[in-house]
Every structure is written in C-alpha cells, then in structure tokens.
N, C-alpha and C positions, 0 to 999 in steps of 0.2 A: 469117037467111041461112044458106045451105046450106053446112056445110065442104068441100064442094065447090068452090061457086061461088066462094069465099074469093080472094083474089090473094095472090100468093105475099108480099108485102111487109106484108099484116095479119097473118099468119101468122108473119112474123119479128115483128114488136113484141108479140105475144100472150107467145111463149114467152123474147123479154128479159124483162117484167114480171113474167110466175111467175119467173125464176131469180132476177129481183131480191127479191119477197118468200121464195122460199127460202131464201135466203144470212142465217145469223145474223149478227148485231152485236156484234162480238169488243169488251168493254171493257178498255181498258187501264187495267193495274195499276201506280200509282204509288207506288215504295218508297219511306218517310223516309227522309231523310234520314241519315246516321251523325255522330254528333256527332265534331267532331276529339279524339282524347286530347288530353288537357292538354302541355305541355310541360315539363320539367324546367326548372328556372335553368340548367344545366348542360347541357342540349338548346339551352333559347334562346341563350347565351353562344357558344357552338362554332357556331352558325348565324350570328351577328352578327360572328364571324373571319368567315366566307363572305358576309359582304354582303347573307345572306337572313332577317334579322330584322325583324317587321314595327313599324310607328312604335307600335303599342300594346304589342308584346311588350317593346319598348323601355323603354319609360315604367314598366311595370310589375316590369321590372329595375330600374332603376334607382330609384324608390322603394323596394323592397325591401332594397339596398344602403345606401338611405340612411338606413332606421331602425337595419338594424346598425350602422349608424358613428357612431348616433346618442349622445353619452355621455347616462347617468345622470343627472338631477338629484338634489343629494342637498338635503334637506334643510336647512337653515341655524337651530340653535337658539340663540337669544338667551342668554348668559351673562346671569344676574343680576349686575346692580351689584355689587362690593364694598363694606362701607361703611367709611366712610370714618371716625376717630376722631379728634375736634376734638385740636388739637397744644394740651397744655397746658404752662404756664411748667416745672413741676416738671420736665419732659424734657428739659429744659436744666440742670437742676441736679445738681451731682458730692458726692463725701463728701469734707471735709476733715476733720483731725485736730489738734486745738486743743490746746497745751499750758497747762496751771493751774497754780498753787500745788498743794504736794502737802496734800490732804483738803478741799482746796476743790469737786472736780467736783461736786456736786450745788446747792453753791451759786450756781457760775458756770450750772450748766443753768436755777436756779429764774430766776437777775437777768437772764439772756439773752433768754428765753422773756418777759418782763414789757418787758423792751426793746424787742422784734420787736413785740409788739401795740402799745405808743404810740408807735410811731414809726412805726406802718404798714409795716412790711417782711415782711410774712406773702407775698408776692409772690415776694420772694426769698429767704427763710430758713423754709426748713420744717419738719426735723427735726433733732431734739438726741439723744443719745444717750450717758448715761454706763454704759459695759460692767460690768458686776454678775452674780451669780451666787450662789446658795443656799450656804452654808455652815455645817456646825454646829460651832461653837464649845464646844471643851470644857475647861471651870472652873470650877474649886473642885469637882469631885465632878460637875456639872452640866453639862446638853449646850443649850446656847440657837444659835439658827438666826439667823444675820446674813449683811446684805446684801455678800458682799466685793467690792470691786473688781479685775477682771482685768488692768485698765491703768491703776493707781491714777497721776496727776496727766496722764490725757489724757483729753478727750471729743469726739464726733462729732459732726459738723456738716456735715448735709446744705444746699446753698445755690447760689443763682448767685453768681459771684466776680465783685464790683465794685470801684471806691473806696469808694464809700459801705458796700455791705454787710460788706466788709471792715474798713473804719473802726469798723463799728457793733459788731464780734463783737471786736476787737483792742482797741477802749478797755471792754467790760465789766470790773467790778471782778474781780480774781484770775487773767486769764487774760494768758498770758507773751508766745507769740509760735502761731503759725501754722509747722506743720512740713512743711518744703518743704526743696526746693533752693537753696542761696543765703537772699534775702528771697523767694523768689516760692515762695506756698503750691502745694504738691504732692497733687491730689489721688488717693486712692482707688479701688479697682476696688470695684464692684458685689457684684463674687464676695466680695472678701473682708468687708467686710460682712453679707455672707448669712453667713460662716462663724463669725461672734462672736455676732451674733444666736442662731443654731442655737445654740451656746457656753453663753449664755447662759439657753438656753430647756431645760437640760439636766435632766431630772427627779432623776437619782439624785445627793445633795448630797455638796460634800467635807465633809472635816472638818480642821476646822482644832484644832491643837497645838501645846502650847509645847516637846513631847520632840522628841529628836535619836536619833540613833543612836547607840550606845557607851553612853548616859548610865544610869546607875544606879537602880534606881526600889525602891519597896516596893510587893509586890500587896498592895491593902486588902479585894478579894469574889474569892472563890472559895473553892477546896480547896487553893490554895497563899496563904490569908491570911497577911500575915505574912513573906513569903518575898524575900527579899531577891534584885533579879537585876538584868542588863545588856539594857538594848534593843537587840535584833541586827535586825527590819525595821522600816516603819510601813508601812499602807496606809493611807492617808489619804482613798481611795475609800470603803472599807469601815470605818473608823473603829476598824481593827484593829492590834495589833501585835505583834510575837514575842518574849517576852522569856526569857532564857538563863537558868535555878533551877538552881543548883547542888544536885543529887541524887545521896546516897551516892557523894560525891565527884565524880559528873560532871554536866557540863553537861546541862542539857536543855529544848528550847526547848518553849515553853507559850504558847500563843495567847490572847490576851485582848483585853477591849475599852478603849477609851480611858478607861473611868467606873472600872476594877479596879486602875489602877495612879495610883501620885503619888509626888511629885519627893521625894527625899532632902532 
C-alpha cells in the first residue's frame, strides 16, 4: 500500500509502536536494606521511661539485669571428719599423795602394785610413784651414787577415788593416811607432777654430806695436805666446798672437793 493511500489513523498507530519500541526500560534499583545500630542498655532504659521500648528490647534488659543480680555460687568443701579418741578410764583419774611410815616408800610401792593386780583394780589404780633422784654420797674417802628421796615418807598415787579403791591403797601395810583436807583425800594438779618427774629426771647429781658450815676439817689431797681449816661454803650441786687455811697469819679460802677434806 501506497503511504499515500494510507489513512490518517494507520498512520497514528505505526508511529505509537516505533515510540514504544524506542522508549528504553529503566530498571529499578533496589537499596538493602541498613541494619539498625544496636542499642545501648542505656539507649533501651531511657526509651522504656518514654513508653517506646520494644517487648524484645525488653526481655533482653531484663535478662541482662538479671545475671548481674545474679550471686556467685561458691563452692561448699566438705571438712574432713575430726577423729574422734575412745574416752579411756585413766582420764578420769587425779594424783593423790599417800603418807607411809618414814623409809617405808618403796616398800608400800612394791605391796600396792601386787595388791592392784590380785584384786583386779588395774581399772582404777594406775600409777605409783616414789619421788627419788641421783645422789652421790660421800664416805669414808669414797664417792657411791644413791637413790635419795625427795619427799622421803610420801608416794604418788595416780587413781579413780572410790570406797573401794580407797579402802584397797588405805589398808596396804605402812601406809598412814591420804593427805587432804579434813578425811577427804585432796587431790593433785597435773602441773605439779610434771614438775618432780622433771625433778627427778635431772642429769647432773647432788651430793650428799655429812659437813656443815663453820665445822673444822683437815685437807688430806692436795698442796694444802695437812692443813688444818674452817668450812666457810658447800656446793652440794658441784660436790665442792670452800675452806678457810690460815696462811701466814691469814685467812684464805681454798676450794676443794668433798673426797680432799675429813672430819676432825
């Protein structure tokens, strides 16, 4: 057909369909999204005065809140047991102090001791104790070590206090009475016990003698053989004593031992 012959109304729709394939196809660009910042607890709180906090923002304060407040467990560790120490009779038992005849203690210890086993009372009489101590004894020229007694006509007597075990230690032969107050026996402290034992357990010996002070002697060893003098100390720890030799007219004291000097 001739564009001529054309009618005016083919002529409109030719040139809508070229403008429409002319017209490019604009695509639209879709931005992501911006993630919201986080909020502070301190952002969330101040928005939750104003009403505008959400039920998640919520929840997530407040468990927050709630570990803080949360206390500490601590640990709980089991003490071990203490143990425990069976209660025996002897912790019920005190020290008494038993009067004898005087030079009897060793013999009332031996008869007491043979009493307590046939009669079965080892329950309630445990220990006996006659107080003694090393002593060297000096005679006739000669030094001999005896056992002396500290409390000569008393012994110790550790024990429960009965009738009976009373009765049993009161009728042994030699022994007088039970030292107390009154008739009722008075017992002992621990302590002082510990301190005659100790007493007794003392390494360096005395020495025992028959001199005095004042009393006149003759030295028989040394450089003053012979020498005629006055005893002015003793030590009786040291088995020493001082005696006064009159030298060109004076006195003069001369230290000797107990074995250099004897009696006028």
């Amino acid at each position: 057909m001739d564009d001529t012959n054309k009618t005016t109304e083919e002529k409109v729709e030719e040139t809508t369909e070229a403008s429409v394939e002319e017209t490019p196809v604009v695509e639209e660009k879709v931005e992501p999204e911006t993630p919201a910042a986080e909020e502070t607890p301190a952002e969330i709180e101040a928005k939750e005065e104003e009403g505008e906090v959400a039920p998640a923002a919520e929840v997530v304060l407040q468990e927050s809140e709630e570990k803080a407040e949360e206390p500490a467990v601590e640990e709980k560790t089991e003490a071990e047991p203490e143990e425990v120490k069976p209660h025996s009779p002897s912790d019920d038992a005190k020290w008494y102090i038993v009067h004898t005849y005087s030079g009897h203690e060793n013999k009332v210890s031996k008869s007491l001791k043979q009493r307590i086993e046939s009669m079965g009372f080892e329950n309630r009489i445990f220990d006996i104790i006659v107080p003694v101590r090393d002593t060297v004894k000096v005679s006739g020229g000669k030094k001999e070590t005896i056992k002396e007694k500290i409390f000569p006509g008393y012994v110790l007597v550790k024990m429960i206090l009965d009738d009976e075990s009373w009765l049993l230690v009161r009728t042994t032969q030699g022994v007088t009475a039970f030292i107390g107050a009154g008739n009722k026996p008075t017992p002992i402290s621990d302590k002082e016990v510990q301190a005659i034992q100790k007493f007794m357990a003392t390494e360096e010996p005395l020495y025992k003698t028959a001199f005095v002070t004042g009393e006149a002697v003759k030295i028989t060893d040394g450089p003053f053989t012979d020498f005629l003098g006055t005893i002015d100390n003793i030590d009786e720890a040291k088995g020493k004593l001082k005696v006064l030799v009159s030298i060109f007219g004076r006195e003069t004291p001369v230290e000797l031992d107990f074995l250099q000097v004897s009696k006028l």
